[in-house]
DOLO-560176 format. One record per residue (C-alpha): residue number from 1; x, y, z; chain. Coordinates in steps of 0.05 Angstrom, whole numbers. Each point is the difference from the previous one (the first is absolute). Example, Ala and Ser with C-alpha at 12.3 -4.5 7.8 and 13.67 -1.06 7.14 Angstrom:
<pts>
[pt 1, [246, -90, 156], A],
[pt 2, [27, 69, -13], A],
</pts>
This chain:
<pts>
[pt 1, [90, 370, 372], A],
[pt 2, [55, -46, -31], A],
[pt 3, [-1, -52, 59], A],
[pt 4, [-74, -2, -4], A],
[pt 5, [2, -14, -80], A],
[pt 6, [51, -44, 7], A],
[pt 7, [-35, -48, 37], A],
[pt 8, [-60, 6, -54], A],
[pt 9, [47, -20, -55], A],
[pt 10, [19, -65, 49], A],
[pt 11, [-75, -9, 4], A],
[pt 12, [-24, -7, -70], A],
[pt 13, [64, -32, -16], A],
[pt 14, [-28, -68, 37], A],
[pt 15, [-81, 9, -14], A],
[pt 16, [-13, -52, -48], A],
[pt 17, [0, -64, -43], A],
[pt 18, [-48, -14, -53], A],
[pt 19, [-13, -54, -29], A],
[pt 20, [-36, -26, -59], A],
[pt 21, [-65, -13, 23], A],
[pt 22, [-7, 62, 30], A],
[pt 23, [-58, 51, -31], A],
[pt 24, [-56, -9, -37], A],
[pt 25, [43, -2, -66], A],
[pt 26, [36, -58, 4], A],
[pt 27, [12, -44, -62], A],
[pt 28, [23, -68, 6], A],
[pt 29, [77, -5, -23], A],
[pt 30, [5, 77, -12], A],
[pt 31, [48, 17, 48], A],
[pt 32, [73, 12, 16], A],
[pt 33, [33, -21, 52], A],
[pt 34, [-12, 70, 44], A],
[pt 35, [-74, -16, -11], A],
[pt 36, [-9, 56, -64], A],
[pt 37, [-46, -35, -53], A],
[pt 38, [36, 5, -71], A],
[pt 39, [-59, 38, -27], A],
[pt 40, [-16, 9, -65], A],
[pt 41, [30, 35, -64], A],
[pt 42, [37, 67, -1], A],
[pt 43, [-39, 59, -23], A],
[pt 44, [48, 60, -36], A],
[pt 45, [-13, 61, 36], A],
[pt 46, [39, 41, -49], A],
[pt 47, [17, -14, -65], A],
[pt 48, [64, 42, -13], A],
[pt 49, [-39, 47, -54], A],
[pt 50, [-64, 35, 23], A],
[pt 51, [-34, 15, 69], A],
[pt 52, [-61, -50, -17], A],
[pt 53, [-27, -27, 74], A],
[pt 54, [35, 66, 40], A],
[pt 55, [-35, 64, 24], A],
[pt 56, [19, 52, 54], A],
[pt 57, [-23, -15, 62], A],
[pt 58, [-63, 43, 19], A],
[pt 59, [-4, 23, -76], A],
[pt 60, [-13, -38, -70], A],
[pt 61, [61, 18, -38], A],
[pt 62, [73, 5, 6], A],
[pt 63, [38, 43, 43], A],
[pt 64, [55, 43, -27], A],
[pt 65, [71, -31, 10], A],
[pt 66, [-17, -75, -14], A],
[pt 67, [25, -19, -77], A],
[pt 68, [16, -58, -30], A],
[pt 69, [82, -11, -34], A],
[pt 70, [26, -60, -31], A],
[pt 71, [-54, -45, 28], A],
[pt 72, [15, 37, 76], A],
[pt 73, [-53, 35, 34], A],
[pt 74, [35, 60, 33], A],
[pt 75, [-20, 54, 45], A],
[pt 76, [33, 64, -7], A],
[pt 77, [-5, 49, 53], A],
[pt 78, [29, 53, -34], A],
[pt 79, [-64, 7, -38], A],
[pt 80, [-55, -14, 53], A],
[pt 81, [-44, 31, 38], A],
[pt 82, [43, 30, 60], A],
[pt 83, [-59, -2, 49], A],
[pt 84, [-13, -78, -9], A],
[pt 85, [-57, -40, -23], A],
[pt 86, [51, -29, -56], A],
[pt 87, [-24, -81, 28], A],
[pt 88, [-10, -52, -55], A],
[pt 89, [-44, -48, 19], A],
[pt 90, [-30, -67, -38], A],
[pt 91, [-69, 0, -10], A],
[pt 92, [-16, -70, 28], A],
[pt 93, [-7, -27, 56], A],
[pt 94, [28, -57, 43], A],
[pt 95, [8, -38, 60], A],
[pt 96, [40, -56, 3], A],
[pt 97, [59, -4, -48], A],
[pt 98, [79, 5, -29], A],
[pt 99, [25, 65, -28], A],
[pt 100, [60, 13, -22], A],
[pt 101, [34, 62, -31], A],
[pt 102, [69, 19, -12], A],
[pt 103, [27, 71, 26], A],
[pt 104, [44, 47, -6], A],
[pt 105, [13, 70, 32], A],
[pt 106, [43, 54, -22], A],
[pt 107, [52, 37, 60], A],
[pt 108, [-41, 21, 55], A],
[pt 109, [-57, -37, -28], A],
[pt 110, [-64, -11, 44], A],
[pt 111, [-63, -40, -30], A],
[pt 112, [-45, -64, 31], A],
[pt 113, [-42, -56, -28], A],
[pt 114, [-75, 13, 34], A],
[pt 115, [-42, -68, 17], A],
[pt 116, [-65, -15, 34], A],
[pt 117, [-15, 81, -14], A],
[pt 118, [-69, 27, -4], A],
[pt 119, [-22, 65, -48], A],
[pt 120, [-19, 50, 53], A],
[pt 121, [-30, 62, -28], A],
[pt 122, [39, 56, 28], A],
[pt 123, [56, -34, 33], A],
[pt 124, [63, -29, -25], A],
[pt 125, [28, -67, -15], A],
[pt 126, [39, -14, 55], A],
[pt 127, [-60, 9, 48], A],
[pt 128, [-22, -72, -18], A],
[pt 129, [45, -40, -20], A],
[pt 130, [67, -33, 25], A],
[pt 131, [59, 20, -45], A],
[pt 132, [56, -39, -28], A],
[pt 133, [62, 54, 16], A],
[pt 134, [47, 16, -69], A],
[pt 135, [55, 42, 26], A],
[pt 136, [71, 9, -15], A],
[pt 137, [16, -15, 67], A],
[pt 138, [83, 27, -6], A],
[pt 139, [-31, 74, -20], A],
[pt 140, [-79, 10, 28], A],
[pt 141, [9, 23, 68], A],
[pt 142, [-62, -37, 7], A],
[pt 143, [25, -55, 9], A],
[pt 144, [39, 27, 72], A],
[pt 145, [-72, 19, 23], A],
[pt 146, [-57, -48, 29], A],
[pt 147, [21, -66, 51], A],
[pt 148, [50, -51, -22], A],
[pt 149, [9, 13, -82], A],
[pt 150, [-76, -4, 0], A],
[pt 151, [-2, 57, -51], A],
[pt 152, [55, -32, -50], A],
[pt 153, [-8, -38, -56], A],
[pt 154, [-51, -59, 3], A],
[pt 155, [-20, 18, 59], A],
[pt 156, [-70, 0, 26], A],
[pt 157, [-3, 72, -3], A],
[pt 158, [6, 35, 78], A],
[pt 159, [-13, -77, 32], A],
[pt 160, [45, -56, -23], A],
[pt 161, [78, 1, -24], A],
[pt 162, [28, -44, -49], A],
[pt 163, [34, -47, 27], A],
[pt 164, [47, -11, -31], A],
[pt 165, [19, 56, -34], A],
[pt 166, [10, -27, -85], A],
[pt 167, [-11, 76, -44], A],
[pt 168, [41, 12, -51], A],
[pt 169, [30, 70, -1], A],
[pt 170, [-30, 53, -42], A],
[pt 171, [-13, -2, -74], A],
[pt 172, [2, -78, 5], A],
[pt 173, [-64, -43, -20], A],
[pt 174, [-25, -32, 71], A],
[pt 175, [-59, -55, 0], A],
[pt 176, [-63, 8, 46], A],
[pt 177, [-39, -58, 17], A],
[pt 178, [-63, 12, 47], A],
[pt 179, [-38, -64, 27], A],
[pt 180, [-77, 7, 26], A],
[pt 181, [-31, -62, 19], A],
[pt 182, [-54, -7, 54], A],
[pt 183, [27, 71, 32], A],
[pt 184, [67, -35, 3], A],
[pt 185, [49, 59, -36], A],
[pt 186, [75, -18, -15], A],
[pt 187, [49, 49, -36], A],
[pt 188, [58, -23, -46], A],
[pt 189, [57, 41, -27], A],
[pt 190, [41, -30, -48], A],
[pt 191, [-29, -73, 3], A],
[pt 192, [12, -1, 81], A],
[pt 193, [-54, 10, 54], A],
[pt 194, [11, 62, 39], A],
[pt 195, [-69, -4, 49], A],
[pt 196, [-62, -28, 15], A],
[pt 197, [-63, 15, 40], A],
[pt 198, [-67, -17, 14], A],
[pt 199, [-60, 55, -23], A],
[pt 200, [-60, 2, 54], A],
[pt 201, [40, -29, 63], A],
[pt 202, [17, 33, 58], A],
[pt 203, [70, 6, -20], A],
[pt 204, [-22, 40, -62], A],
[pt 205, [-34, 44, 55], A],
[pt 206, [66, 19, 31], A],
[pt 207, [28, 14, -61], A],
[pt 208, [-46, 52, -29], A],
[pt 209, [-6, 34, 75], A],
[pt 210, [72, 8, -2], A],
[pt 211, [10, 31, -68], A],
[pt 212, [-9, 69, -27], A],
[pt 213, [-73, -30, -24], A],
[pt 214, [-29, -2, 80], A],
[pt 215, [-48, 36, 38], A],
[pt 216, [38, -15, 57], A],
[pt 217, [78, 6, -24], A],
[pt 218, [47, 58, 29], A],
[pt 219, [27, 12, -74], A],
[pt 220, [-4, 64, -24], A],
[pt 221, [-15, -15, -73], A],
[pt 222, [-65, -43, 30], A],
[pt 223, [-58, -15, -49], A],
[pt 224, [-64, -16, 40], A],
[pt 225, [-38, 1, -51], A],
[pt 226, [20, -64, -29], A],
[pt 227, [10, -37, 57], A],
[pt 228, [-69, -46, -3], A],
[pt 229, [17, -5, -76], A],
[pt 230, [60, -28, 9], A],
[pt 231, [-26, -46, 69], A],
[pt 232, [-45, -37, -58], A],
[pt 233, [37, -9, -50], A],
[pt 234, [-1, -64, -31], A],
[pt 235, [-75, -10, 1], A],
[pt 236, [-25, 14, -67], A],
[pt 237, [31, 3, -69], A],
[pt 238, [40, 71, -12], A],
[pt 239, [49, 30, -49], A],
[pt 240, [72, 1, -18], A],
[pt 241, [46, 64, -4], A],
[pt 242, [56, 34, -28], A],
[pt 243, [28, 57, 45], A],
[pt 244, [7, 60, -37], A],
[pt 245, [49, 40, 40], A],
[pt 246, [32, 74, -4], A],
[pt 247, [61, -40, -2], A],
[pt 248, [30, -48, -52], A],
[pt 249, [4, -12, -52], A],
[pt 250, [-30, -70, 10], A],
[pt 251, [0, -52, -52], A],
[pt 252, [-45, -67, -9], A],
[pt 253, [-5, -57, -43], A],
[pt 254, [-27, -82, 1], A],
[pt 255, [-57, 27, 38], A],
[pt 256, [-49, -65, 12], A],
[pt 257, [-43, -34, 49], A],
[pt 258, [-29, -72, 12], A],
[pt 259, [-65, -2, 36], A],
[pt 260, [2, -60, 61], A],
[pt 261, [-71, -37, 10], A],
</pts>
């Protein structure tokens, strides 16, 4: 199973160039040099004092364990519901854009940023929507398990490692940065790219059926049930979430996003 998801990482690795004239929403002198229009102004998604903008995912209000400290919004597991459904999601959608959020997680800590995600009565989070991996990778024995460092920090969560590898230990501020553009998705830690890949390609195929969210992968942790959620994501507008896991504490702060058009 490693050899064979090795030579998916060398795959996707080498998909693609965009450029930019490529999609339908170009605009003329918008773009960088890696073919990302500029977009426009940065919308706030939390303003350091109240939840205004935030629900639970699946529910209307907050869940237990999220609070708000010295202009930090915090999750603390200690006070949460044991048996999950402690995800913070923002109640807006998007499609194309820039967020960015600083992180931090306590020893042992385990948390994601959620993008793309649908609200599926019933069903978790995770069943829809790639994750952005938190971890403190020195302590979380998750970050031993999956293919490759797949499952450690800034990872595409059970598909792509960071490569490379730029956390900061434990109880240190990180930066996330998460790119969407024309199903084109690149991960940043700490101002450097980590990965890249290409939603709705054949490549993106190969990468679902080998991770835990396949109908057809060996794993023993395998969610079926997602698998055609996650195969299309990328096609419509979705949400953006905060991970509330049974372990932290987990810590967030300059939470914002610029929409690309």
């Amino acid at each position: 199973m490693k050899a064979a998801s090795n030579s998916f990482l060398a795959a996707w690795a080498s998909v693609f160039v965009l450029s930019c004239s490529s999609g339908s929403q170009q605009q003329s002198g918008c773009c960088s040099k890696d073919g990302i229009p500029q977009g426009g102004e940065w919308i706030e998604m939390f303003d350091g004092r109240t939840f205004d903008g935030w629900r639970g995912y699946n529910r209307t209000d907050i869940p237990e364990g999220w609070e708000i400290q010295d202009g930090v919004l915090v999750f603390n597991f200690q006070v949460a519901n044991p048996f999950g459904g402690n995800d913070l999601i923002y109640d807006r959608k998007f499609k194309d854009f820039v967020l960015e959020i600083d992180w931090k997680v306590g020893f042992g800590g385990n948390s994601g940023i959620f993008y793309l995600a649908k609200e599926l009565e019933g069903l978790p989070i995770f069943y829809s929507s790639p994750e952005y991996q938190l971890l403190d990778n020195e302590n979380m024995s998750n970050a031993w398990e999956g293919v490759g460092g797949n499952r450690q920090a800034g990872s595409l969560y059970d598909m792509i490692p960071p490569v490379p590898q730029t956390v900061n230990a434990y109880d240190t501020w990180n930066k996330a940065k998460i790119v969407v553009y024309n199903k084109r998705v690149i991960h940043y830690l700490n101002d450097v790219q980590i990965l890249e890949y290409q939603l709705g390609t054949p490549v993106w195929k190969a990468l679902v059926d080998k991770s835990k969210f396949s109908v057809y992968s060996e794993c023993d942790e395998r969610i079926p049930g997602a698998y055609e959620h996650f195969i299309n994501a990328g096609n419509e507008p979705a949400l953006i979430g905060l991970q509330g896991h049974r372990l932290g504490p987990l810590y967030f702060r300059n939470i914002r996003i610029k929409e690309l058009q």
